[in-house]
N, C-alpha and C positions, 0 to 999 in steps of 0.2 A: 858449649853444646857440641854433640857430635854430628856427623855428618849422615851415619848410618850407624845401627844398633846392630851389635852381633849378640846371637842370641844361642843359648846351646840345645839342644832339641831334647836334651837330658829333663826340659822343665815338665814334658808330660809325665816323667816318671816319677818325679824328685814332689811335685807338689801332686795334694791331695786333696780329698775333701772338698766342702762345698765352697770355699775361698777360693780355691786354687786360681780362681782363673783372673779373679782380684791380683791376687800375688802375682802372679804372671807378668799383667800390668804395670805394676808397682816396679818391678825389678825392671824391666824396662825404661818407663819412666826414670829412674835414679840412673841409670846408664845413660841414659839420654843427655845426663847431664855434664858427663866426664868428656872433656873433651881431646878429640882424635882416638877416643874408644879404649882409653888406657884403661890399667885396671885398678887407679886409686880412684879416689875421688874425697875432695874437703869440704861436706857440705857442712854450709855456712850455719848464720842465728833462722831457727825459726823453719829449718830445714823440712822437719817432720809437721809442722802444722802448715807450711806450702803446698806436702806431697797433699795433708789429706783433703786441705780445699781443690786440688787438681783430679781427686779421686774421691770428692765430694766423700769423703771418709774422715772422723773424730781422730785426734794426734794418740789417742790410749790403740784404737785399731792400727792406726799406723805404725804403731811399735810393735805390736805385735806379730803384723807383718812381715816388717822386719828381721824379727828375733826368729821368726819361721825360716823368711830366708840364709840367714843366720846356720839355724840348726840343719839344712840339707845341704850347707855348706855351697851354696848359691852365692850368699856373699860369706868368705871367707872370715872378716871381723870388722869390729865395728869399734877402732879407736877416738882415743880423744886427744885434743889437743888445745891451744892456747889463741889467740887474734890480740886484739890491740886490748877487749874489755870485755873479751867474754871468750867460754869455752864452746868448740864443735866439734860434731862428728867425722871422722875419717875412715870412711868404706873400707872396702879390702875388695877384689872380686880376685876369683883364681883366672887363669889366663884358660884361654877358650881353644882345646886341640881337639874335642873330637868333633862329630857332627852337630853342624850348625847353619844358622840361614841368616838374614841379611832381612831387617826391616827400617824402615826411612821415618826418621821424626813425624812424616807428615800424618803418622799413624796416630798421635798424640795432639796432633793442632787439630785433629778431626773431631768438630762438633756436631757432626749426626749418628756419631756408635758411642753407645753406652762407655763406662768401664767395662762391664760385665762382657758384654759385646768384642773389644778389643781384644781382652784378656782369651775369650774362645777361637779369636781369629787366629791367635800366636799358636794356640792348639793345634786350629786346623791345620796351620802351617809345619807346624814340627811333625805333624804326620805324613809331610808331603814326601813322593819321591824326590830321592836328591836331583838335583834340580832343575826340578817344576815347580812349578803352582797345583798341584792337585794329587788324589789319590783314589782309591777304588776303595766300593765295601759292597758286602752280600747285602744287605738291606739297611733298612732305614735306623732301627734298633742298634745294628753293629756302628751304624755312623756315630750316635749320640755317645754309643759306649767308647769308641775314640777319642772321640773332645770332650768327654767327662761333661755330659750335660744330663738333665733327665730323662727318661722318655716322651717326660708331657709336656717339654720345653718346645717354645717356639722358635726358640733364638733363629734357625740353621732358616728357617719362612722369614723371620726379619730382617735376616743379611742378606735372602736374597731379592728383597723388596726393597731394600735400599741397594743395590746392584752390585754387594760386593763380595758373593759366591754364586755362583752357577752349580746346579745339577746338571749333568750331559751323561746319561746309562747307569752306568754303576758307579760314574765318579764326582765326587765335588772337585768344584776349580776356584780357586780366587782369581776374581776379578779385580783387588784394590790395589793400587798405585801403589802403595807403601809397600808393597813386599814383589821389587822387584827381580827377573831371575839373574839380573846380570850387575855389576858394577863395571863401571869403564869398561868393557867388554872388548874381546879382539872380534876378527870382522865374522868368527863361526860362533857366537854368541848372539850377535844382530840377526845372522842367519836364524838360527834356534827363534828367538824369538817372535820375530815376523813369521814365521811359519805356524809359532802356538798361536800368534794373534788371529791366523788367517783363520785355523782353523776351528777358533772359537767363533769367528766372525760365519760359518759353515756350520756350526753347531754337532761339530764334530771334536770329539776326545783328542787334544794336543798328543803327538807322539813324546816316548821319553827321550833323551841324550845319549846320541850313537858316535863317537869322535868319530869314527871313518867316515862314515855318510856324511859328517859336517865337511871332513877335510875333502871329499870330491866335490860337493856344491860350493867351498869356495874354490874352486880350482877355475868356476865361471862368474861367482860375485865376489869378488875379488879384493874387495872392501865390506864386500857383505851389503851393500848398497844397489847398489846399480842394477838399475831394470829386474831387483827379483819380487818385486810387490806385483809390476806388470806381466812378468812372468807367470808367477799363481795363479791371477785371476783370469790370463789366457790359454794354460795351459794343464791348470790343475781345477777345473768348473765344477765337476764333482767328482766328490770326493768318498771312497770308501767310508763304511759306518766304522773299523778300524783301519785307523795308517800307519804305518813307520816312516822315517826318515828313508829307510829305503825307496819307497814308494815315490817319494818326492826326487830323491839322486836319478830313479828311472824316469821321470815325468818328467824332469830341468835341463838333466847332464843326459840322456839316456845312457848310467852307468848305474851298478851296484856295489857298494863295495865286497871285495874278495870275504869270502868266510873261511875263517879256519878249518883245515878236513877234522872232523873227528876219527878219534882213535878207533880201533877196529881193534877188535877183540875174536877171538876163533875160542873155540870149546874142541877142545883135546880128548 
């Protein structure tokens, strides 16, 4: 099993239709199973009637599935081979270079979201800006039309009645565990983070990822630790309805980082 699923953000394009979000799932799950995230995999006897008791899905849907993932070349092929007294299947995936995100098995041990449910969080997620947890939309309609759900879907009111998206303005935020923004992280990643938690915990829109603003705020959490939880809540009490990380470098460090001049142009 792996440790963390990489996922390529290509899957809101790549799948369709009213499945897609099934499939989403599905490819996940099968990844989940490769482990240290290679891109074979030899699944065993009995492979495809495992997936679909796990996706509460018939082994004929679960080939199909498959053969879908298959045709968007999601999973590149799907060989065969030989064990001690019986034949299986041997995955292919292509290796993962462009944009993508980072979700944690614990997404798949979770027995209070659906399939369907998981499959729209991967959604929401691959819409996120690179990386956060969240994204902006003009309204409620443009939301659904992002996560390919309907208009008269609940889903986006169930997830966040089981507590695992937030609305805060114009933007949804994930709130679950499983997709988190950092792996092992150096100490301007912990920074980043504690500061999106604060300001969820402030009910305010997390800023995006500015390296310079990170690299003057650790020039004083130095591990990314030390006294900047205390710090926030003494020195950052409220909070503008929009912040930057700037905002925070002038509130911590009382510094900004330099901006670049822009070019200047004269009309001749």
């Amino acid at each position: 099993m792996s440790k963390f699923i990489q996922v390529p953000n290509e899957i809101i394009t790549k799948l369709t239709g009213r499945r897609k979000h099934k499939m989403a799932y599905l490819y996940v799950y099968i990844r989940n199973q490769i482990s240290d995230n290679r891109s074979t995999l030899e699944a065993k006897e009995k492979t495809k009637l495992k997936y679909g008791e796990a996706l509460n899905l018939d082994e004929k849907t679960i080939y199909n599935y498959i053969k879908e993932l298959n045709s968007v070349n999601l999973i590149l092929g799907i060989g065969k081979d030989w064990g001690i007294d019986h034949r299986y299947n041997v995955y292919h995936f292509p290796e993962i270079k462009g944009d993508n995100f980072i979700v944690l098995p614990s997404l798949i041990d979770n027995p209070s979201l659906t399939t369907e449910e998981k499959g729209v969080m991967l959604f929401i997620k691959a819409n996120c800006i690179a990386g956060t947890n969240h994204f902006h939309f003009k309204s409620m309609a443009e939301l659904k039309a992002k996560i390919g759900v309907g208009k008269n879907s609940t889903v986006i009111k169930d997830l966040q009645s089981k507590g695992y998206v937030r609305i805060i303005g114009d933007a949804i935020i994930i709130t679950c565990d499983a997709f988190p923004l950092y792996l092992n992280g150096k100490p301007e990643d912990y920074i980043y983070e504690t500061i999106y938690k604060y300001c969820l915990y402030k009910g305010i829109i997390p800023p995006i990822k500015y390296s310079k603003s990170l690299f003057l705020l650790k020039t004083k959490y130095v591990d990314g630790k030390i006294d900047l939880v205390e710090d926030l809540f003494n020195r950052c009490k409220n909070l503008p309805n929009e912040v930057s990380l700037d905002y925070f470098c002038k509130a911590l460090v009382n510094m900004i980082p330099e901006k670049k001049p822009q070019p200047q142009y004269f009309l001749m």
